[in-house]
Backbone and ligand atoms as CSV (ligand in chain L), in Angstrom:
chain,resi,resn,atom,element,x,y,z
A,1,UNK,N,N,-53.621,-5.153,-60.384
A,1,UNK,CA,C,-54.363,-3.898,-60.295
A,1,UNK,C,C,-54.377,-3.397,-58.846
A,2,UNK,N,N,-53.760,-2.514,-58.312
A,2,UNK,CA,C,-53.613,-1.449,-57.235
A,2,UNK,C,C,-54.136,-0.445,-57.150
A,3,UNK,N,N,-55.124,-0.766,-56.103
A,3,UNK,CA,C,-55.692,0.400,-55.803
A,3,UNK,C,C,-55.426,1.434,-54.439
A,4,UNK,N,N,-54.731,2.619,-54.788
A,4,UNK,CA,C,-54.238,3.335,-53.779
A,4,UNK,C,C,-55.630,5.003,-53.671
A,5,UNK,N,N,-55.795,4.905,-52.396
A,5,UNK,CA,C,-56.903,5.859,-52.256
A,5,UNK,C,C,-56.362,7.392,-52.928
A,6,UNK,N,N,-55.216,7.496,-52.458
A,6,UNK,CA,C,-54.536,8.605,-52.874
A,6,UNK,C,C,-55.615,10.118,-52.383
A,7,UNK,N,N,-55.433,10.085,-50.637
A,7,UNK,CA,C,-55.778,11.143,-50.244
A,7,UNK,C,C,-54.688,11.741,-50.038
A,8,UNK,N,N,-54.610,13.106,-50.148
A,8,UNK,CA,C,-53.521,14.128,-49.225
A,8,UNK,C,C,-53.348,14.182,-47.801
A,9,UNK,N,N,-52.339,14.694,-47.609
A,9,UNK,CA,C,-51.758,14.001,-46.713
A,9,UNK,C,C,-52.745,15.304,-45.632
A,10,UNK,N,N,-52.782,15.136,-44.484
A,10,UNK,CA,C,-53.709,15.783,-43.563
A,10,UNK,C,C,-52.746,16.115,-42.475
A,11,UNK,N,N,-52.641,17.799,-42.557
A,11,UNK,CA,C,-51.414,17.935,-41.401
A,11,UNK,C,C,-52.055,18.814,-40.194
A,12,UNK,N,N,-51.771,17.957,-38.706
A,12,UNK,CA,C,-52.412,18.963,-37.515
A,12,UNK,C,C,-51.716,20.505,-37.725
A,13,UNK,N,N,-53.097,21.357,-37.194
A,13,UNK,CA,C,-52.630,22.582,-37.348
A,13,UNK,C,C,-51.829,23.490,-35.986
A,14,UNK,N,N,-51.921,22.251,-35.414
A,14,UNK,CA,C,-51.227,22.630,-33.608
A,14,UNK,C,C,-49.794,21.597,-33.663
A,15,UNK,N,N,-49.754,20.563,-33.699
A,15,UNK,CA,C,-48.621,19.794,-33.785
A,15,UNK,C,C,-47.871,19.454,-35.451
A,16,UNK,N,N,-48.121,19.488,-36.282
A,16,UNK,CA,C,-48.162,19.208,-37.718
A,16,UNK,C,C,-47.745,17.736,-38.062
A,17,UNK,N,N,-48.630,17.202,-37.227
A,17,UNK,CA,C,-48.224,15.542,-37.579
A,17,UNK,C,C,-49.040,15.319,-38.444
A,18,UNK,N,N,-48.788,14.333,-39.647
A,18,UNK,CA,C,-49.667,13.790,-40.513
A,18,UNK,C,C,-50.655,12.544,-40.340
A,19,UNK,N,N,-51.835,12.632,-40.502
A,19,UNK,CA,C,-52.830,11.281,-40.147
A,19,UNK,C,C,-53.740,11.857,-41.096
A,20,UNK,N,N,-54.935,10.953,-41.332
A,20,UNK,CA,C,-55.901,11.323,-41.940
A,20,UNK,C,C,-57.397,11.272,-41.213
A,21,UNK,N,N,-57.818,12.310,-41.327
A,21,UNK,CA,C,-58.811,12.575,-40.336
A,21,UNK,C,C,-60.502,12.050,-40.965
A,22,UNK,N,N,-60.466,10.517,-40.910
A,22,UNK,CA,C,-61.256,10.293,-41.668
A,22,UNK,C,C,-62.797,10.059,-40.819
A,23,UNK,N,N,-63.061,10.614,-39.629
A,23,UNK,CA,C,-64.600,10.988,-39.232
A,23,UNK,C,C,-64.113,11.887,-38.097
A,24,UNK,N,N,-65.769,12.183,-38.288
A,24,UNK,CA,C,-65.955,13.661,-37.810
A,24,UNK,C,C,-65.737,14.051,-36.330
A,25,UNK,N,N,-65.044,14.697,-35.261
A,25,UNK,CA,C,-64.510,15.087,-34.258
A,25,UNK,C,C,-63.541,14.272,-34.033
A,26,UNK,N,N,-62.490,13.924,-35.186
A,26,UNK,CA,C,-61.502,13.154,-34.812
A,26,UNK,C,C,-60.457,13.868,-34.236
A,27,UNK,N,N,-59.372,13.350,-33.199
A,27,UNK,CA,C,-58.619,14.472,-32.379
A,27,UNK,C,C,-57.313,14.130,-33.481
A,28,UNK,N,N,-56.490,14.559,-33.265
A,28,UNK,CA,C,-54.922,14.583,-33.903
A,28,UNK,C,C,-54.283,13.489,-33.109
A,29,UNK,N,N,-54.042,12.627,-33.232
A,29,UNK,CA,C,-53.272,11.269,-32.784
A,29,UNK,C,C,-51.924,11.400,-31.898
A,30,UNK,N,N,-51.651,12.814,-32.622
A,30,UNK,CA,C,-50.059,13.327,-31.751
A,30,UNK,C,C,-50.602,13.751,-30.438
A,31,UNK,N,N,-50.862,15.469,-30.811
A,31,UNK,CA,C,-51.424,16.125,-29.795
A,31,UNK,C,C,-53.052,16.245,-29.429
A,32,UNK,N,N,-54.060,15.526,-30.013
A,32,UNK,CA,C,-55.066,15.309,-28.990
A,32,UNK,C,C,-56.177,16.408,-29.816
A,33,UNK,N,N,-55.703,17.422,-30.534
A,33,UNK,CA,C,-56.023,18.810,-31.045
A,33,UNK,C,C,-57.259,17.871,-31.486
A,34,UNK,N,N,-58.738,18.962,-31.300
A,34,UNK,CA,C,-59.859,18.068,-31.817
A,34,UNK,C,C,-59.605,18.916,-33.898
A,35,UNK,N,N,-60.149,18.479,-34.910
A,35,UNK,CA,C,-59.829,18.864,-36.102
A,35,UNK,C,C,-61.178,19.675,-36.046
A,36,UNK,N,N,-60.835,21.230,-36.645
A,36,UNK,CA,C,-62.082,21.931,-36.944
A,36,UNK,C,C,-62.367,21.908,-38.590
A,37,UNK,N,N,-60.570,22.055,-38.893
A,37,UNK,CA,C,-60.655,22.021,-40.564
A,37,UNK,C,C,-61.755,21.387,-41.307
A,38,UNK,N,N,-62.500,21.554,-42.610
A,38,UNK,CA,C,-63.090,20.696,-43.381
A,38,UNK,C,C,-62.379,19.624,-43.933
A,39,UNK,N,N,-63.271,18.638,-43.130
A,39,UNK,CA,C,-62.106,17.194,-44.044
A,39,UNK,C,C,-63.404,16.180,-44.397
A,40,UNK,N,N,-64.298,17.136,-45.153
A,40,UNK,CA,C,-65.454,15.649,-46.265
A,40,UNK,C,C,-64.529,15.392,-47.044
A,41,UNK,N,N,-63.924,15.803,-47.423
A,41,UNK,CA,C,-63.072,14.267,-48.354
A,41,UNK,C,C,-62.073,13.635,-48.101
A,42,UNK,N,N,-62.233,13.623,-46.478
A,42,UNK,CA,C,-61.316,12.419,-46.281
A,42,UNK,C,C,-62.755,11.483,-45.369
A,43,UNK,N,N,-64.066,11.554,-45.479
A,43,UNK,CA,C,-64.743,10.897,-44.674
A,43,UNK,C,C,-65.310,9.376,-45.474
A,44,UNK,N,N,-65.025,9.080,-46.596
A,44,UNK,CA,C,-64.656,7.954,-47.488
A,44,UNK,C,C,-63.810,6.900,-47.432
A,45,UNK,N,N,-62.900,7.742,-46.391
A,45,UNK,CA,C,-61.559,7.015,-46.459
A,45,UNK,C,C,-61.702,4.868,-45.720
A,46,UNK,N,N,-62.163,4.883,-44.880
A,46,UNK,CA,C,-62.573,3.512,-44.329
A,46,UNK,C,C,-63.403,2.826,-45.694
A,47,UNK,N,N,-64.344,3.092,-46.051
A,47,UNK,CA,C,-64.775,2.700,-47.143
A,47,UNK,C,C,-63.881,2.549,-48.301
A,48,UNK,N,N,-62.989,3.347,-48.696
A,48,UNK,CA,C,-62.165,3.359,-49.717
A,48,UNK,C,C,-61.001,2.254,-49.067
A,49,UNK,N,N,-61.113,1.846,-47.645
A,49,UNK,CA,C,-59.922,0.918,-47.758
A,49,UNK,C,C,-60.477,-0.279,-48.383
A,50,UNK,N,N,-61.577,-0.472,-47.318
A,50,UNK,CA,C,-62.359,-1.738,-47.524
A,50,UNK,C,C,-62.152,-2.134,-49.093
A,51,UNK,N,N,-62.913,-1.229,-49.555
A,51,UNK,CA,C,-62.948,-1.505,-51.671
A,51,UNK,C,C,-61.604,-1.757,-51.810
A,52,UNK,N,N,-60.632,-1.467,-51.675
A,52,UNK,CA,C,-59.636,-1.970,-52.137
A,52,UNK,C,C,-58.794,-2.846,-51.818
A,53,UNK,N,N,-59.534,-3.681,-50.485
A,53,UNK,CA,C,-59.131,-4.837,-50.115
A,53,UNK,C,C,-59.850,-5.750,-50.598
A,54,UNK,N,N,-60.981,-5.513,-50.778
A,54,UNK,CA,C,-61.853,-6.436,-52.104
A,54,UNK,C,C,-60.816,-6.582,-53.305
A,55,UNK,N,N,-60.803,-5.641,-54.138
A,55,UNK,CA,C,-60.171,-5.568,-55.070
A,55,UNK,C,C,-58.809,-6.371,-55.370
A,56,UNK,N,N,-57.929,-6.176,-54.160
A,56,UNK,CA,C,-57.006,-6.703,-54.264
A,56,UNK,C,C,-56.957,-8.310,-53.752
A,57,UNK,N,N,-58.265,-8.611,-53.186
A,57,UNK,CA,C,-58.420,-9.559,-52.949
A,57,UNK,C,C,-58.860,-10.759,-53.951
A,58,UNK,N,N,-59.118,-10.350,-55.150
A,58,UNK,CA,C,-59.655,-10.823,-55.713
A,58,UNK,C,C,-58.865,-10.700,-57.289
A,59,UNK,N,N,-57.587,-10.176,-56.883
A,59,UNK,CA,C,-56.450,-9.725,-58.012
A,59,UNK,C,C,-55.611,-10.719,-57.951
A,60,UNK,N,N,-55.085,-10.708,-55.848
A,60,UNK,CA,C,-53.876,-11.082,-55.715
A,60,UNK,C,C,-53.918,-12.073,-54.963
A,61,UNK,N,N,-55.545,-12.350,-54.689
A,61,UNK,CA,C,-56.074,-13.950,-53.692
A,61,UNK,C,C,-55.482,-12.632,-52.363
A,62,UNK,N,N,-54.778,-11.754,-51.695
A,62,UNK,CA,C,-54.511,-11.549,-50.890
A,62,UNK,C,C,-54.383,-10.073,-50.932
A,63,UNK,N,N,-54.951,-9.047,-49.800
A,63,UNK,CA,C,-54.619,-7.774,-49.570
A,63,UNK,C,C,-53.377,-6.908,-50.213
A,64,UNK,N,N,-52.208,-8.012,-49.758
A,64,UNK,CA,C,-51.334,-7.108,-50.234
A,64,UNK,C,C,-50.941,-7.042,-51.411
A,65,UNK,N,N,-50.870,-6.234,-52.401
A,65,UNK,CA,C,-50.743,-6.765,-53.553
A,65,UNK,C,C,-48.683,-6.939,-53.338
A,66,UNK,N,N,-48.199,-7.677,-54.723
A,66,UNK,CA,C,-47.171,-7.963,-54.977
A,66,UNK,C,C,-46.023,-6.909,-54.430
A,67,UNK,N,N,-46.419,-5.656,-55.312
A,67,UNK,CA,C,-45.805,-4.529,-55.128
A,67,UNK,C,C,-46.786,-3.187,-55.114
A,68,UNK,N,N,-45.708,-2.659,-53.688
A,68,UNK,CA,C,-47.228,-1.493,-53.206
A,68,UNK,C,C,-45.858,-0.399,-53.000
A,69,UNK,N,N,-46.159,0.919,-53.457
A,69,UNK,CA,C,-45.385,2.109,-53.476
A,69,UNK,C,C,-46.352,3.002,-52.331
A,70,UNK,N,N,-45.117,3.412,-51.179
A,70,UNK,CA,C,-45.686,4.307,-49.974
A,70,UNK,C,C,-45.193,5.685,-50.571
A,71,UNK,N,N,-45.940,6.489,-50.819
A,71,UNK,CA,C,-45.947,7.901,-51.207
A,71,UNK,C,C,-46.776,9.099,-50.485
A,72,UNK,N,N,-47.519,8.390,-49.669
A,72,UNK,CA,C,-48.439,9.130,-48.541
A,72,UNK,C,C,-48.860,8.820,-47.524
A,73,UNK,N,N,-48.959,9.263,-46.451
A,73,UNK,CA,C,-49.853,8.682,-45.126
A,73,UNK,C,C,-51.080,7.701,-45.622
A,74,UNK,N,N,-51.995,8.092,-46.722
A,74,UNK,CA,C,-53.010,7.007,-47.146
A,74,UNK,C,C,-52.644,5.552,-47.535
A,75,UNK,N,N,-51.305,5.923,-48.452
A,75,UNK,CA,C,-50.522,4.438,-49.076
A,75,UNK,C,C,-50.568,3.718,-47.785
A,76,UNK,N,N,-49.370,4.679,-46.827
A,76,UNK,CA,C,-48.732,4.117,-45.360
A,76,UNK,C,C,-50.099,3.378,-44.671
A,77,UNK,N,N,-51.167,3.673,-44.491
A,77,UNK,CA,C,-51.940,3.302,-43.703
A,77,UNK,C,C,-52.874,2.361,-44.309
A,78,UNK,N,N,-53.403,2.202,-45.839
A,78,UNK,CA,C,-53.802,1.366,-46.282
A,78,UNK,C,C,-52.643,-0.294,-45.902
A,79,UNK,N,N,-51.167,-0.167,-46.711
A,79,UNK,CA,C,-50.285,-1.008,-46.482
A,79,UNK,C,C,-50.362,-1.568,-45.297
A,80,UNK,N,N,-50.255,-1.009,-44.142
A,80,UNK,CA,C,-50.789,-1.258,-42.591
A,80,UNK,C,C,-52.174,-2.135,-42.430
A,81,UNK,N,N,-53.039,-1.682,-42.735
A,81,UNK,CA,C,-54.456,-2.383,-42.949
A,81,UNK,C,C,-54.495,-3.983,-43.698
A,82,UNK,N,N,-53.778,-3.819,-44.240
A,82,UNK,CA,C,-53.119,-4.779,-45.311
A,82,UNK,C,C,-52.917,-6.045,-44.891
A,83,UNK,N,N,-51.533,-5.370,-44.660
A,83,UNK,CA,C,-50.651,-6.691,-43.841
A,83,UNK,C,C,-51.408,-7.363,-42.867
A,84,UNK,N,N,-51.838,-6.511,-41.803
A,84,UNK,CA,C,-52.876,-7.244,-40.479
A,84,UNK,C,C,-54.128,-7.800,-41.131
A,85,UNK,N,N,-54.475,-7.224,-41.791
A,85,UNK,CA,C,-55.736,-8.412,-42.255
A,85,UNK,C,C,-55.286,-9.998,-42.605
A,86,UNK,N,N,-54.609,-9.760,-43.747
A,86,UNK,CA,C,-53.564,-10.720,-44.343
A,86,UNK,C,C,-53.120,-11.475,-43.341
A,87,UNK,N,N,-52.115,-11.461,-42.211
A,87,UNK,CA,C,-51.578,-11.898,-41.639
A,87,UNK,C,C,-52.963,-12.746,-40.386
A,88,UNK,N,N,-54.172,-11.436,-40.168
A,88,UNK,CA,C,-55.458,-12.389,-39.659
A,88,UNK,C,C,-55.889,-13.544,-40.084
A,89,UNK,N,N,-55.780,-13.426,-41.177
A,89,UNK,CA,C,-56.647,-14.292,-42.521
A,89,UNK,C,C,-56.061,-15.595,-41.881
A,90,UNK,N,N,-54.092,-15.311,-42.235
A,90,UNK,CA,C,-53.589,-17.202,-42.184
A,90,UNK,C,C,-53.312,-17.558,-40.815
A,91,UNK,N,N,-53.533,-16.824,-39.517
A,91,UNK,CA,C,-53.049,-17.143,-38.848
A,91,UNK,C,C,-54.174,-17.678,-37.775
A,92,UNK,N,N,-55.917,-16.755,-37.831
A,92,UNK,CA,C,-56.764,-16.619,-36.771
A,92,UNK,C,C,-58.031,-17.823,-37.857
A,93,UNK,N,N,-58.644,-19.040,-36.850
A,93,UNK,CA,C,-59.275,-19.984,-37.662
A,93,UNK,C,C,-60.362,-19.278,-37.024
A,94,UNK,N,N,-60.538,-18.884,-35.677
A,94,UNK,CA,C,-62.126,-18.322,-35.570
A,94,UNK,C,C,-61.940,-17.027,-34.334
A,95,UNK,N,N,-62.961,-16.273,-34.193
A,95,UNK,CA,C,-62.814,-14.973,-33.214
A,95,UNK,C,C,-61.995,-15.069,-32.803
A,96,UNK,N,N,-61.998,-14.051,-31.805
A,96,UNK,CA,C,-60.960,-12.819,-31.300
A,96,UNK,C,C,-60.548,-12.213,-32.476
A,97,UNK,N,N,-60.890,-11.722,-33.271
A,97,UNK,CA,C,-60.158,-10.672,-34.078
A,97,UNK,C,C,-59.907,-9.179,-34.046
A,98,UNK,N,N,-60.184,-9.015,-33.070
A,98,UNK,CA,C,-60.102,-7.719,-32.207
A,98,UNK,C,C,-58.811,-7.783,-31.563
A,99,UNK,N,N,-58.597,-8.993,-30.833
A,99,UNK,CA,C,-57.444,-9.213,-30.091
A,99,UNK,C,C,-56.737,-9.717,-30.645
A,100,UNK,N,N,-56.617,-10.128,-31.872
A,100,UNK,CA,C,-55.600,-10.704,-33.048
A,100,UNK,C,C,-55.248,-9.331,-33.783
A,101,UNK,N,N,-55.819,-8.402,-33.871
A,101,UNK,CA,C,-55.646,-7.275,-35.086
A,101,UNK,C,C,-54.665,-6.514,-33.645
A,102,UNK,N,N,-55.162,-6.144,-32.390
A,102,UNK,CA,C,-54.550,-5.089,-31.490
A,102,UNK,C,C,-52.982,-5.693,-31.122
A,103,UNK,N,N,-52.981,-7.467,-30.968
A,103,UNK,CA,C,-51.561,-7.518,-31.172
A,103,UNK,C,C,-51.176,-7.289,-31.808
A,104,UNK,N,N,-51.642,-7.914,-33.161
A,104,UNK,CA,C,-49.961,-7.699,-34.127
A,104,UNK,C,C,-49.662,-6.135,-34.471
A,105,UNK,N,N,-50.840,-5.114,-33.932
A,105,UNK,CA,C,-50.268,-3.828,-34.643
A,105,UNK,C,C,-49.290,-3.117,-33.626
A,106,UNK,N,N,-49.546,-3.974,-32.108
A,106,UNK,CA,C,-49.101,-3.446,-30.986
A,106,UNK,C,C,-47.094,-3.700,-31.599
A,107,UNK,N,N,-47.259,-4.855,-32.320
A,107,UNK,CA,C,-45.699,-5.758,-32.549
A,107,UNK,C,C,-45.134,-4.796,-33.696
A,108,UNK,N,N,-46.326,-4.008,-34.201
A,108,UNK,CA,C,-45.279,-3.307,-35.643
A,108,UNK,C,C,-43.880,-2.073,-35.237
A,109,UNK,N,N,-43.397,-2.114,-35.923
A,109,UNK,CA,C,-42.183,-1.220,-35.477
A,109,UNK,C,C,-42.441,-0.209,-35.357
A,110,UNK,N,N,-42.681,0.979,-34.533
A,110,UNK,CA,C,-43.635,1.964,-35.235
A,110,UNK,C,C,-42.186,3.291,-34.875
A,111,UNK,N,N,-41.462,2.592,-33.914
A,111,UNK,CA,C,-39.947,3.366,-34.143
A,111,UNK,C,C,-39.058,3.287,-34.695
A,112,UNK,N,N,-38.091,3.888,-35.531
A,112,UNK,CA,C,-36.838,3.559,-36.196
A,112,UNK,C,C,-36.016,4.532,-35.752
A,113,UNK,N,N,-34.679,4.484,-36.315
A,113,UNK,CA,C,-33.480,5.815,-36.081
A,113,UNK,C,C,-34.100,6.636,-36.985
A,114,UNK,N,N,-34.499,6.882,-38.075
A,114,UNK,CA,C,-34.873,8.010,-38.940
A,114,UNK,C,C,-36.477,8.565,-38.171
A,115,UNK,N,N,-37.343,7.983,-37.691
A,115,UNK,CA,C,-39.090,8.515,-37.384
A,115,UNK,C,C,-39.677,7.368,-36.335
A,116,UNK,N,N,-40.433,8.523,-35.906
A,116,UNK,CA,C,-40.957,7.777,-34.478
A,116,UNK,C,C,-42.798,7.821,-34.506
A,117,UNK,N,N,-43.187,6.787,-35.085
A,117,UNK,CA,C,-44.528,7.166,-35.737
A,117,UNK,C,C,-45.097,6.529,-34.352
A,118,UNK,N,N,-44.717,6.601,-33.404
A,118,UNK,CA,C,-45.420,5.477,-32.314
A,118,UNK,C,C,-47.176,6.187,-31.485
A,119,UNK,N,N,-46.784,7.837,-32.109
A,119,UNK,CA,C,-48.384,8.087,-32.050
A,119,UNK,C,C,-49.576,7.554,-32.971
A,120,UNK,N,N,-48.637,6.781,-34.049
A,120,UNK,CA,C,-49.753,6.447,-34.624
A,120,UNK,C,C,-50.278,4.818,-34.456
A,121,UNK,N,N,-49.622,4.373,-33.701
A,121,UNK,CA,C,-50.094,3.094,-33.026
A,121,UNK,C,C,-51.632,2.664,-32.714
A,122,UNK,N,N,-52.178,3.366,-31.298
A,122,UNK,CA,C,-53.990,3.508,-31.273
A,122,UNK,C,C,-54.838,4.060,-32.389
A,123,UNK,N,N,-54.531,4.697,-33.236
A,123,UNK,CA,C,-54.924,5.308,-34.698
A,123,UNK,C,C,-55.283,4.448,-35.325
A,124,UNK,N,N,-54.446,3.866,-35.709
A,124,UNK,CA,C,-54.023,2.634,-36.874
A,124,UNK,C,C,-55.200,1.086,-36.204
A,125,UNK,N,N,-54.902,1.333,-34.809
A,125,UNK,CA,C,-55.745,0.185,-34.404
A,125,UNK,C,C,-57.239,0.549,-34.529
A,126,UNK,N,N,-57.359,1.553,-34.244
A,126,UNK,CA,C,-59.343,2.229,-34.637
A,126,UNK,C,C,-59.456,2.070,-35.831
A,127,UNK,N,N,-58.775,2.195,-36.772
A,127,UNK,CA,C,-58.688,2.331,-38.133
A,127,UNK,C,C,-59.096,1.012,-38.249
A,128,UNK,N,N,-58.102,-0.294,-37.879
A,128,UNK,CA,C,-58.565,-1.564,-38.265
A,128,UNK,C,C,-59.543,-1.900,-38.013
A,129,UNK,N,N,-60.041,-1.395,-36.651
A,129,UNK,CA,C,-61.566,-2.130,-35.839
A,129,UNK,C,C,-62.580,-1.829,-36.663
A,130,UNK,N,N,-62.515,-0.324,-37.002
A,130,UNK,CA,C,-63.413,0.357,-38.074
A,130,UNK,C,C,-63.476,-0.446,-39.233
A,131,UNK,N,N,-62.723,-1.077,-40.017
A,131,UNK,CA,C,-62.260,-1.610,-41.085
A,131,UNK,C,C,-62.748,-3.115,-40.588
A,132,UNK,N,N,-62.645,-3.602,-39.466
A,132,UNK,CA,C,-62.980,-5.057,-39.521
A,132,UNK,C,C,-64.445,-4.861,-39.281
A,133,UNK,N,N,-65.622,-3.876,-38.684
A,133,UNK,CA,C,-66.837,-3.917,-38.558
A,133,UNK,C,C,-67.095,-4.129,-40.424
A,134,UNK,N,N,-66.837,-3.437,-40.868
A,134,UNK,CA,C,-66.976,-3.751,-42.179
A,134,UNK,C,C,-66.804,-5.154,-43.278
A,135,UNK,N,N,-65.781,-5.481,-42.699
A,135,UNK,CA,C,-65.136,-6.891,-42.757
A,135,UNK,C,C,-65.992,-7.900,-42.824
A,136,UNK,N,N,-66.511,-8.125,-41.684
A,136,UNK,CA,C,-67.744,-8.632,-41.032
A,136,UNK,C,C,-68.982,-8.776,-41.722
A,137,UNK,N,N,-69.283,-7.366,-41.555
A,137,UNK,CA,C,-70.914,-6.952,-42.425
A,137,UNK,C,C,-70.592,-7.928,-43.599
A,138,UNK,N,N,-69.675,-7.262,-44.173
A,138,UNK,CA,C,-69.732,-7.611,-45.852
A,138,UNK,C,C,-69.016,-9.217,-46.412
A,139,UNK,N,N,-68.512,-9.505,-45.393
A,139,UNK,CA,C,-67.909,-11.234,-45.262
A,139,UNK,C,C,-66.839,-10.827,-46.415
A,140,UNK,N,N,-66.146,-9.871,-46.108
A,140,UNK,CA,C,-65.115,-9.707,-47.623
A,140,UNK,C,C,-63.768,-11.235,-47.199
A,141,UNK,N,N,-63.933,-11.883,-45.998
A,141,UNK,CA,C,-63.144,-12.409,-45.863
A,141,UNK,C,C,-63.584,-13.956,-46.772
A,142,UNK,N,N,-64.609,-14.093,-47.294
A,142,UNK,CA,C,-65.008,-15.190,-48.168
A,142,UNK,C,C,-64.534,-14.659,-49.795
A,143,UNK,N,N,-64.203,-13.603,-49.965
A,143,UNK,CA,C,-64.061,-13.159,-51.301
A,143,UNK,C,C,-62.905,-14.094,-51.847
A,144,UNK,N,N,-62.656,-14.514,-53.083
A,144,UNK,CA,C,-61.768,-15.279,-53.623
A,144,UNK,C,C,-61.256,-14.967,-55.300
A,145,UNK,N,N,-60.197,-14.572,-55.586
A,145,UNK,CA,C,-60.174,-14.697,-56.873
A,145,UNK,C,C,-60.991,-15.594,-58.111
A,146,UNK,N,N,-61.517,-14.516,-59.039
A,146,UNK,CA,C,-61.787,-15.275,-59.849
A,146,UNK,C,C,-60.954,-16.802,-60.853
A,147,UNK,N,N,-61.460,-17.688,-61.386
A,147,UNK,CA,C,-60.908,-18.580,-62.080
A,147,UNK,C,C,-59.898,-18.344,-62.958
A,148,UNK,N,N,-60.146,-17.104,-63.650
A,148,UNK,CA,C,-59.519,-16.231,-64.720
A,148,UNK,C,C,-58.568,-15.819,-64.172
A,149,UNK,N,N,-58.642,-15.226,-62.899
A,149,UNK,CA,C,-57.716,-14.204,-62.350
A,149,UNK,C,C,-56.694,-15.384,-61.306
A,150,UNK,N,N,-57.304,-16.625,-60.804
A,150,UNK,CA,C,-55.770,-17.854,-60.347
A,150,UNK,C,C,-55.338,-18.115,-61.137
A,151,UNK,N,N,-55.634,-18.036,-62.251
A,151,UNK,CA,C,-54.901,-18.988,-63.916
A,151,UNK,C,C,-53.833,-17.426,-63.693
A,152,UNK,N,N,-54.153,-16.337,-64.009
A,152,UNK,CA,C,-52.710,-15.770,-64.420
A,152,UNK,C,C,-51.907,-15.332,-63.493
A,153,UNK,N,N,-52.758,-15.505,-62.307
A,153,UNK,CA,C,-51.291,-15.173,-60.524
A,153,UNK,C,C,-50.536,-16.599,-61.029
A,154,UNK,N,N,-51.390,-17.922,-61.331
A,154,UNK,CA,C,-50.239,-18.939,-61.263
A,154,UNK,C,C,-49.137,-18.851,-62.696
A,155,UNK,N,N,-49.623,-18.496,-64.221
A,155,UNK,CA,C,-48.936,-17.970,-65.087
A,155,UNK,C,C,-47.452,-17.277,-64.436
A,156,UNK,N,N,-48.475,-15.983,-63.746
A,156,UNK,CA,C,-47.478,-14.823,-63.070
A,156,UNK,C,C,-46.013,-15.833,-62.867
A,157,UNK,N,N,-46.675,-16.594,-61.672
A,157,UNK,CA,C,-45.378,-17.132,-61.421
A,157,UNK,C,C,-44.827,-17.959,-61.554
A,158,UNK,N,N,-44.949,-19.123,-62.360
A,158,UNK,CA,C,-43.726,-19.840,-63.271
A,158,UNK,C,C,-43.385,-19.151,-65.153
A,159,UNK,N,N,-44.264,-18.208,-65.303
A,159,UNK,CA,C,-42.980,-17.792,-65.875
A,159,UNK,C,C,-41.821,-16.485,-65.681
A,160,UNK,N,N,-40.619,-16.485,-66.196
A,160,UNK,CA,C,-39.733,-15.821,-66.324
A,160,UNK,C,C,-39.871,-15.166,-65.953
L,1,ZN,ZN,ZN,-51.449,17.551,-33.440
């Protein structure tokens, strides 16, 4: 079970880069532009990751689920959230997770030959910090699949 927030995609009206402008006097990540547009429904969005790292946490024992389809900046940036938690989880036994989350996002590719998302680098890292205060509060990092739900990930995978 995948849960994708499935916001629209949020385009600056000075640079037209896509991010999602999920609190209030957020600037545009490209060009800096503060957002005047109405964006209450993208002010859910941190909350809506969180829930669905529960969710999937408790689907797939792990954030990411199996198979995740990028179809929007929200997919793109949830998937992002994802992985670094995930990758926190097996790698960090106690604090710094501030400085565990800012490396590895510092290490993500954020250039290729086709797109150069490298403005969205510091974005993505507020996004997590935002996302790990939450983390925290709510100890989602103790969450564990149900009994029901390891019996059929292990099903899942020995059979066919
Ligand atoms: Zn812009």
């Amino acid at each position: 079970m995948t849960v994708h927030i499935k916001k629209p995609n949020f385009k600056c009206s000075e640079c037209e880069a896509i991010f999602i402008p999920y609190k209030e006097g957020i600037k545009c990540p490209k060009c800096n532009k503060e957002v005047k547009e109405d964006i209450s429904e993208y002010l859910d969005f941190i909350d809506e990751i969180t829930g669905s790292m529960k969710i999937h946490k408790i689907h797939y024992g792990q954030y990411s689920p199996d198979a995740w389809y990028v179809g929007s900046m929200s997919d793109h940036i949830q998937s992002l959230v994802f992985q670094t938690f995930d990758s926190m989880e097996h790698d960090l036994k106690n604090g710094k997770e501030k400085e565990y989350l800012s490396n590895f996002i510092n290490k993500i590719k954020w250039k290729s030959e086709k797109s150069d998302h490298r403005y969205l680098k510091n974005y993505v890292k507020e996004i997590a910090f935002e996302v790990l205060d939450i983390y925290k509060r709510e100890k989602i990092k103790s969450i564990h699949p149900s009994i029901r739900d390891r019996i059929r990930m292990l099903l899942r995978q020995c059979l066919p």
